[in-house]
N, C-alpha and C positions, 0 to 999 in steps of 0.2 A: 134253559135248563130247569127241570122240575124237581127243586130244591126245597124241600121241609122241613125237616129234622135239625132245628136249631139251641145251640146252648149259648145261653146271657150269663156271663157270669153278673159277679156283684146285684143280685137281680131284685135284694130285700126292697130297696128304695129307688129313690132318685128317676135317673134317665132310665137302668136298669128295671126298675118297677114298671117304667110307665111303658117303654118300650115291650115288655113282656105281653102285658097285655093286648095290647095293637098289633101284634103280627098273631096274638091268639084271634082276637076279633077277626085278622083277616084269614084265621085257619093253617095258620103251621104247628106243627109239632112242636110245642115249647119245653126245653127241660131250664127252668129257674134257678141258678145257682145260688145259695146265699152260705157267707162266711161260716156260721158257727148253728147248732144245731139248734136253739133257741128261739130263729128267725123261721125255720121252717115249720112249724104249726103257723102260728101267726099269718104268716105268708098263703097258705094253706086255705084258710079260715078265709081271708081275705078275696082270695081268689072263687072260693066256693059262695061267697054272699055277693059277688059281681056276678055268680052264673057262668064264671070262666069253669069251662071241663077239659080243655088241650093244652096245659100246662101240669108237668112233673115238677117239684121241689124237691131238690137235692142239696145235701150240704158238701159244698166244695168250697175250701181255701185252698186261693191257688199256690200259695206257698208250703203246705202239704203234701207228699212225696205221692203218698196212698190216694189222697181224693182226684190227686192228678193222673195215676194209675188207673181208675177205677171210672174216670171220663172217656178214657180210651174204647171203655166197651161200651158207650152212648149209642156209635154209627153217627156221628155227627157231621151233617152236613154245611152248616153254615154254622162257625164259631163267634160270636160277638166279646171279647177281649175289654169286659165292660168296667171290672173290679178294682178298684183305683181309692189310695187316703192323699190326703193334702196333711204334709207335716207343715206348716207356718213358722215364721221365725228366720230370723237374718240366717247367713250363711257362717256366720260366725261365731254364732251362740247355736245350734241345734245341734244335739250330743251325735256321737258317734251310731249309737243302737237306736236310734229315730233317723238318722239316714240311712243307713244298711235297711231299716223295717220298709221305708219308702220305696227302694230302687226291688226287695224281694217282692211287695205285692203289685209295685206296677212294671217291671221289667221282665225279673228274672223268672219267678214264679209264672206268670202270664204265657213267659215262650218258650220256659221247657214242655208248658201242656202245650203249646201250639205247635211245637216239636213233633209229636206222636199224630195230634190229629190231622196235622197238615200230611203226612206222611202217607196216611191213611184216603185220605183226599187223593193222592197223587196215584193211588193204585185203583181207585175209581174214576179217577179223570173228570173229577169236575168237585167241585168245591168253594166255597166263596168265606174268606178272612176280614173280618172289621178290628181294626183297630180304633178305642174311644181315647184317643189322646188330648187335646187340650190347647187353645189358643195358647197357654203358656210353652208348650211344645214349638212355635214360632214366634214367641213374644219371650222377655221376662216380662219380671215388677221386682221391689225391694218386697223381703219377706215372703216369697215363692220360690225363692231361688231351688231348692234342692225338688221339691216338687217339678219345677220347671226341668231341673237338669233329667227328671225321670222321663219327661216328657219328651224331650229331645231327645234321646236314648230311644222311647218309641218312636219317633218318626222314622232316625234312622233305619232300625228293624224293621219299619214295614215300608218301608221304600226300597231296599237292599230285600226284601222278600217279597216285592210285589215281583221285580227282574227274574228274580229266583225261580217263581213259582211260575212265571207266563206262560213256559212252554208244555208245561202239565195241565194247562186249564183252569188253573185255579185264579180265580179273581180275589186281591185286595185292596181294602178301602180305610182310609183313615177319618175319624169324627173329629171336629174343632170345637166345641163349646166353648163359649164365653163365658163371663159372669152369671150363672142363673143362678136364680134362688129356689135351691133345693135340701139347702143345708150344709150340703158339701163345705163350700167355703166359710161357712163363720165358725163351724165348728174344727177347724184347720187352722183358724185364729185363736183355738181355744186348748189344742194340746201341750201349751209351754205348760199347763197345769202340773201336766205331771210329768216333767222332765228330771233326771236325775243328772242332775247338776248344782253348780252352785249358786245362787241367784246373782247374787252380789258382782257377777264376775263378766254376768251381761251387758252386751252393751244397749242394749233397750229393753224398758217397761215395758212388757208385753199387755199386763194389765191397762191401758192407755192408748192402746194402739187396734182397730176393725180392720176387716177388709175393706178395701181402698173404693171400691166403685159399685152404682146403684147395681140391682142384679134384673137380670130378665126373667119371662113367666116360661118356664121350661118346657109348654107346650110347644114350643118354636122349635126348639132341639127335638123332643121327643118323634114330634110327627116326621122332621128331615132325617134323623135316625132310623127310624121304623122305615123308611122307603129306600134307603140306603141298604138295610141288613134284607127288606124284602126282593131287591134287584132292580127295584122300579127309580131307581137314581146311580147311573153306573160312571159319575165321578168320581175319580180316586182320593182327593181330599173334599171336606164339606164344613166349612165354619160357617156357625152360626154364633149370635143373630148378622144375615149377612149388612146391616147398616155398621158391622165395627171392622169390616172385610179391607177399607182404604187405609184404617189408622193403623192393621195389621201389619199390611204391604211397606207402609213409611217406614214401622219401628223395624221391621227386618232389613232395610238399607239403611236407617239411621248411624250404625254405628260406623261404618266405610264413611263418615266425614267427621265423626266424636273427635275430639281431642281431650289428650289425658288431663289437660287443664281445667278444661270448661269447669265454670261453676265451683273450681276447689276449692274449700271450706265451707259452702254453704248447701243446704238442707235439701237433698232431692226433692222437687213437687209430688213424686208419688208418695215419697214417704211421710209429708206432709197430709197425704190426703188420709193416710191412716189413721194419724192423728186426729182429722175431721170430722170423721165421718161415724156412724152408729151402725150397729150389726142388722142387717134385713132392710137395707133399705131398696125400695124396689123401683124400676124404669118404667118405662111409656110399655107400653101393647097390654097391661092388666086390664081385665070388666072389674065394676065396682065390688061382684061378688067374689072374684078370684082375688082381689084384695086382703077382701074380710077374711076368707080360706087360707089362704099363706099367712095371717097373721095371727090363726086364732089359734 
């Protein structure tokens, strides 16, 4: 299928960003979504000093009624479902209006637009759906949990809409990212900031606590992404980096032998590692210069 006309949501940064540009490089029709209209000059600018010309910037939040309205009339062919926050924070201290904000930018908001355009796919007879979900989508951790439970929530969605969609031709595919370092995650350890709550009433220092594990160089994702949303990888899920693919596998039958006992009273090792650990700290696969780049 000779499929071009693609829209990324969340496309200011991250895998978003970087993917934007790589199926630009390989010549598809890019239209760039970013949250708020402040990001699109930037973005803009950005793209015109790399010599990129086939990417549109558009502002769409997907939790906006209108911009989700007004994607309908893109002609979009291939949908990339990229736009995703990480709220941080036990499951017992993150307020009510920071998990409702979580589940509308990565759930809800996501598949009422993917509602119309998938629809629109089905009367074209060919279409292809990415979902960017999240190794936490098949894993927890402590202090991810609502994040995760968004995650999970996409899988479901797009495993119960890959079935859905087979027999119209439309192909869907789910992303797994791990750990990278793109910002994402430390600053998901950074919105207790402003939480409207009581401090006092927490049950953990947020202040005291990073995300748990070194992060990867997100060209790893970026490139299995871009060959994924281009057709040129047509598995239906794809985690990366694939060296964390076994410890996935274990934690998803771990709990079929857990007992409620194990370890009661004493400190989960993740949560320990929180306490360890410093923000940006980064894994194996960096050159020296990608180092100094993500750190400056």
């Amino acid at each position: 299928m000779n499929m071009k006309k693609v829209l990324i949501t969340g496309a200011a940064t991250g895998f978003g960003y970087g993917v934007t540009i790589q199926l630009a490089e390989k010549g598809f029709d890019v239209i760039a979504a970013v949250e708020i209209y402040g990001q699109v000059q930037p973005l803009k600018r950005n793209l015109a000093e790399k010599g990129i010309k086939n990417v549109r910037v558009e502002k769409l939040d997907v939790t906006v009624e209108g911009d989700r309205r007004k994607a309908l009339g893109w002609g979009i062919e291939i949908l990339v479902n990229n736009a995703g926050v990480l709220e941080g924070g036990s499951v017992l201290d993150i307020p009510g209006s920071n998990m409702r904000h979580e589940f509308e930018v990565n759930v809800i908001g996501p598949l009422l637009m993917t509602q119309g355009i998938a629809k629109q796919m089905v009367k074209r007879g060919k279409g292809r759906i990415v979902w960017v979900s999240s190794r936490e989508g098949l894993n927890v951790n402590p202090f991810t949990g609502i994040y995760s439970a968004s995650k999970h929530a996409v899988e479901a969605i797009a495993e119960t809409m890959s079935m859905e969609l087979q027999e119209f031709g439309i192909e869907v595919a789910t992303i797994n990212p791990g750990p990278f370092l793109t910002g994402f995650n430390d600053r998901g350890f950074q919105t207790w900031e402003s939480w409207e709550d009581e401090p006092s009433e927490r049950l953990f220092d947020y202040s005291k606590l990073a995300f748990p594990r070194p992060q990867f160089n997100p060209r790893v994702m970026i490139d299995t992404m871009t060959k994924v949303v281009a057709g040129e990888i047509d598995s239906y899920r794809n985690l990366e980096p694939q060296s964390m693919l076994e410890e996935t596998k274990k934690n998803i039958e771990a709990p079929w032998t857990k007992s409620v006992k194990q370890d009661l009273g004493k400190r989960a090792a993740q949560i320990q590692k929180c306490y360890d650990m410093t923000p940006e700290i980064q894994e194996s696969g960096w050159t020296a210069q990608e180092r100094d780049g993500a750190s400056a």
